[in-house]
N, C-alpha and C positions, 0 to 999 in steps of 0.2 A: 216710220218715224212719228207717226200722228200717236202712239200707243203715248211715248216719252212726252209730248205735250204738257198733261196734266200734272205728274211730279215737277215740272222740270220750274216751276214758282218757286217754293218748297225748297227746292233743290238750292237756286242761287241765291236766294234770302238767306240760306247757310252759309254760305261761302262769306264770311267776312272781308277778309282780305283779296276779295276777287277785283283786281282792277279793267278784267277787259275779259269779254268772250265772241272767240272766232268760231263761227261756223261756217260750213257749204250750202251749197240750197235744196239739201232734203229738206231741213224742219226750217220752212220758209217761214213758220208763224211764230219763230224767235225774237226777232228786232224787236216785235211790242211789248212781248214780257219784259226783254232786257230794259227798254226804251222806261217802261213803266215803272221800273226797279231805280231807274239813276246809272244801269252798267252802262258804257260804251260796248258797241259792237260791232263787227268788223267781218263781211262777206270775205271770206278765203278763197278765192277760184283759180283750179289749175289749170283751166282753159286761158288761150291769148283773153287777150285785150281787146283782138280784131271779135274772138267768139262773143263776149263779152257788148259788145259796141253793138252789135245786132239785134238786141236784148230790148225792147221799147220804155226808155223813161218816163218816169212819171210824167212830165210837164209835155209828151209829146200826144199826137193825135193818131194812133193808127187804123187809120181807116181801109187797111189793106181787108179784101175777105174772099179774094177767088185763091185757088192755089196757085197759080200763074202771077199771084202778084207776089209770092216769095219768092221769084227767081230774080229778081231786080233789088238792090242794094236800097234798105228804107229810105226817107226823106231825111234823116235827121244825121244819116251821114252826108260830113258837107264834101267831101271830095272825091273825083272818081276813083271808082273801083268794081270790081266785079263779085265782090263777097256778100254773099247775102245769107238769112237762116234766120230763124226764130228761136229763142231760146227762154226760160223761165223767168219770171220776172219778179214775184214777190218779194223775194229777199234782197235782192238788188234795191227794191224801195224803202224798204224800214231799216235796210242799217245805215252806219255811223260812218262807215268806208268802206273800202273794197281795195283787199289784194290780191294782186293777180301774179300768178307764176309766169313772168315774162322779166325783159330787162326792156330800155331806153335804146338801145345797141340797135335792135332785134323791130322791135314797130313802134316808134318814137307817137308817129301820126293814130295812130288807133289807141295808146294811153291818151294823149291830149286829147280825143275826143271822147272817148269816155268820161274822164274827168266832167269837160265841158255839159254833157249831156244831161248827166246824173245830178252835177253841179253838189260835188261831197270829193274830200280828198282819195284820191288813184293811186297805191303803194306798189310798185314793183318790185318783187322779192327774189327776184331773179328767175332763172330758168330750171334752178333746182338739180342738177345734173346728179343722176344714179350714181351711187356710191357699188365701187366695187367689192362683190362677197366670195367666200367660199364655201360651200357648201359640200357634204361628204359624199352625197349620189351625185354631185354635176361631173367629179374629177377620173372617171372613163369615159365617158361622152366625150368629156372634152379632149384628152388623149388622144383618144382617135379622130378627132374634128383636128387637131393641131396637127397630128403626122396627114393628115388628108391634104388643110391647106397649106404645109410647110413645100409640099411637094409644086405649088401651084405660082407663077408670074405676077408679079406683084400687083394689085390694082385690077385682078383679072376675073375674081368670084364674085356672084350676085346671091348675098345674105335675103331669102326671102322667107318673111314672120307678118303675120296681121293677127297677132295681138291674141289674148286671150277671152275677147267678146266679139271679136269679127268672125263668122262664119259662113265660108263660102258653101255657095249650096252644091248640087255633083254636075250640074251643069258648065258651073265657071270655075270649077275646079280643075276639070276637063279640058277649059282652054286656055286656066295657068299653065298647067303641066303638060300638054301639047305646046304651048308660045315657050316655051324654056327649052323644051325640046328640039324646035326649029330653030331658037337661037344658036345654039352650037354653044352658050357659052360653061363653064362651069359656075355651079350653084351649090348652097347647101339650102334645105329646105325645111320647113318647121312645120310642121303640118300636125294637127287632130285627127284622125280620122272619128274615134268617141270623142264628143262633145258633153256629156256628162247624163246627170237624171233629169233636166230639165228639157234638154234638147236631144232626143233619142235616135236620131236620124245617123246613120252609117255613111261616110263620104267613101270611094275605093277611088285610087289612082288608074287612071287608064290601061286597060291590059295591054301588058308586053312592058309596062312604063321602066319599069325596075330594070327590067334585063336590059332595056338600051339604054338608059341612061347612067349605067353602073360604071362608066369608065367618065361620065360628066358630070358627075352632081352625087350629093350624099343628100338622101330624103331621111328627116328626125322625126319620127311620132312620139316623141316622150318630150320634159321640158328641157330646154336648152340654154345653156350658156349665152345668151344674146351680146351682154358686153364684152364677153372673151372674143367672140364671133366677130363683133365688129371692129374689135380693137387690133386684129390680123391683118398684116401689112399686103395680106392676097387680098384680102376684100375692098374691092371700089365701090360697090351701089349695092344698096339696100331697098327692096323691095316691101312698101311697106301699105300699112291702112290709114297712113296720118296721124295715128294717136300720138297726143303732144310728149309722153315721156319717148317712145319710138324714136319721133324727130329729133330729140334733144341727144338721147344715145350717139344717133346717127353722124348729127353734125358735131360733137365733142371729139368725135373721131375722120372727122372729115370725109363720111362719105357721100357719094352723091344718090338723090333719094327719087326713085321710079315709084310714081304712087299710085295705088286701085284700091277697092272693096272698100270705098270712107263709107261704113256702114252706119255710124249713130254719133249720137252726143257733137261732138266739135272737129268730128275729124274733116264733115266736108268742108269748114270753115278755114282748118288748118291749111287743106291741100292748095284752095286757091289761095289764102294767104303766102303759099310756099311757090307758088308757081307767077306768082305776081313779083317779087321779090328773086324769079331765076334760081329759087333753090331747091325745086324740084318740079318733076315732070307727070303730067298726070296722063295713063294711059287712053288713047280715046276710046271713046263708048257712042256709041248709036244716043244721040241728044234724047227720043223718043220713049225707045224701049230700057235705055242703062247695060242695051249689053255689049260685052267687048268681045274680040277675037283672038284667036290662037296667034293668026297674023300681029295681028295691031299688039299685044304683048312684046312679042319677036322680035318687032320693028321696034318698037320702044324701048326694049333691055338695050338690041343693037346702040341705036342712039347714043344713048347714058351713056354707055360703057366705053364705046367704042369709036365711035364717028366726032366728025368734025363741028358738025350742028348741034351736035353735046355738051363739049367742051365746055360751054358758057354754065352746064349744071355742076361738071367739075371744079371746075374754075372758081365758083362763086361754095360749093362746100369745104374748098381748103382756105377760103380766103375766112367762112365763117366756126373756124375749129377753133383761133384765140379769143373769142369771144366766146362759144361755148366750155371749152374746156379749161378756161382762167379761176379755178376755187375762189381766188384769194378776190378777184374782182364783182364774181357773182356774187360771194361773202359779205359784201359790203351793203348788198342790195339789203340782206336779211339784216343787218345791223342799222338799218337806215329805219327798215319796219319797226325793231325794238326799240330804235332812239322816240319815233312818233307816238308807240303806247307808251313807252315810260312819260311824257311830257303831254297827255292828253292821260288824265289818272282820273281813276271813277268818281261820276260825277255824284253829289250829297243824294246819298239815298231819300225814295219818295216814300212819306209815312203814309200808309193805304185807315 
């Protein structure tokens, strides 16, 4: 992003009728240009509010510097919680606002304190919910995924995907597909075994895995339908990595969310935010080392799914499906963003 820098003057001093420019926080050394220009500008973020809030404002002092001190929630959040993380900060200082892909529904108390923090207006644009496609290589896959779970008890399959940056390595791949296996329960599974030309490393499923598991689960190595998958009145829980479009999928359709591998960016922030809130459950891991067991998977699918000490994760994903899956209410979030630029219009360009 640093290459774009240098045109990017140039660029918007063209732009006559530019009234506003949103960016993310790759090219964090935007706000000054724009700021210097007269534009308004407006940080985009499709992480929460909560990820967001961890992020250290201008006006604060962090004097955190062992590693041990980011496992504790900053100072300048003022209530309890157990979310903590560090996340970029420069863009977040030089613009104009900040919208975040969340709604008021969803973490009321993690917009107000951002707001607060930053002390610059907090736009929530909703949760942004996947629009469903079709595409011309998804409709055999899917075929066959649909006479698989057509045949299966409702609420009975565990959808398990971690995304297309999370990568398990062959160690805990070995005791997903072992913990699924103990469960007894049925699964479809979304798996990489190539990770592509950056990441050349070969995952393989535990031998024998396929032949016993072939009357329990359907294992995917190509791309898959995910909201067809979840939108299947077999599927109760989804096994996921946190990732915020993941989640929003997940709860649009009401299922309940088993969570492992938060590998980067905001997924760890999501899980405890989702697990503070009862609306998912994060598999335990060794506090020390990060690792987890074929067991403790097992036992956690069981849980979600199945048991009584669950319930409150089902409970609480069907109670948040008319919040996620309402268009016409999250639509309004986005109308509420375009009413605040149209009434905040670019300010009198600065003659350099």
């Amino acid at each position: 992003m640093t290459t774009s820098k240098s045109p990017c003057p140039s660029f918007l001093e063209s732009c006559d009728d530019l009234d506003c420019v949103l960016f993310d926080f790759a090219p964090y050394w935007l706000p000054d240009i724009a700021t210097s220009l007269g534009i308004p500008n407006v940080i985009f973020s499709i992480f929460t509010a909560a990820a967001l809030s961890c992020v250290k404002p201008a006006s604060a002092v962090d004097d955190r510097s062992k590693p041990e001190d980011f496992t504790f929630p900053p100072k300048w959040v003022t209530f309890p919680t157990n979310v903590t993380l560090r996340l970029f900060e420069e863009g977040m200082r030089g613009c104009d606002m900040i919208a975040v892909r969340s709604c008021m529904e969803f973490e009321p108390e993690w917009l107000h304190l951002l707001e607060e923090i930053h002390g610059k207006p907090v736009i929530p644009v909703g949760v942004l919910a996947t629009t469903e496609y079709d595409t011309g290589e998804e409709n055999q896959t899917w075929r066959s995924m649909k006479d698989w779970l057509d045949k299966k008890k409702k609420g009975s399959v565990v959808y398990i995907a971690f995304g297309s940056e999370a990568n398990p390595s062959q160690v805990e791949l070995t005791e997903i597909a072992l913990g699924l296996e103990l469960s007894g329960l049925p699964f479809i599974w979304v798996i990489r075994k190539h990770r592509g030309s950056v990441d050349t490393e070969s995952i393989e499923l535990p031998e024998g895995f396929d032949k016993r598991t072939r009357a329990q689960g359907l294992v995917c190595t190509s791309w898959a339908p995910q909201l067809k998958i979840l939108a299947h009145d077999s599927v109760g829980g989804f096994l996921t990595h946190s990732g915020w479009s993941s989640v929003v999928e997940a709860l649009q359709h009401a299922r309940a969310l088993i969570i492992l591998l938060t590998f980067l960016a905001d997924q760890g922030i999501n899980a405890r935010v989702l697990e503070e809130k009862k609306m998912g459950y994060s598999i335990p891991r060794n506090e020390k080392s990060g690792y987890f067991t074929r067991d403790s998977v097992a036992e956690s699918l069981r849980l979600v799914m199945e048991m009584e000490e669950g319930k409150v994760y089902r409970d609480k994903a069907k109670e948040m499906r008319p919040l996620f899956a309402d268009k016409d209410q999250q639509d309004k979030y986005v109308e509420k963003l375009l009413d605040h630029l149209r009434s905040h219009g670019r300010i009198k360009k600065i003659k350099r």
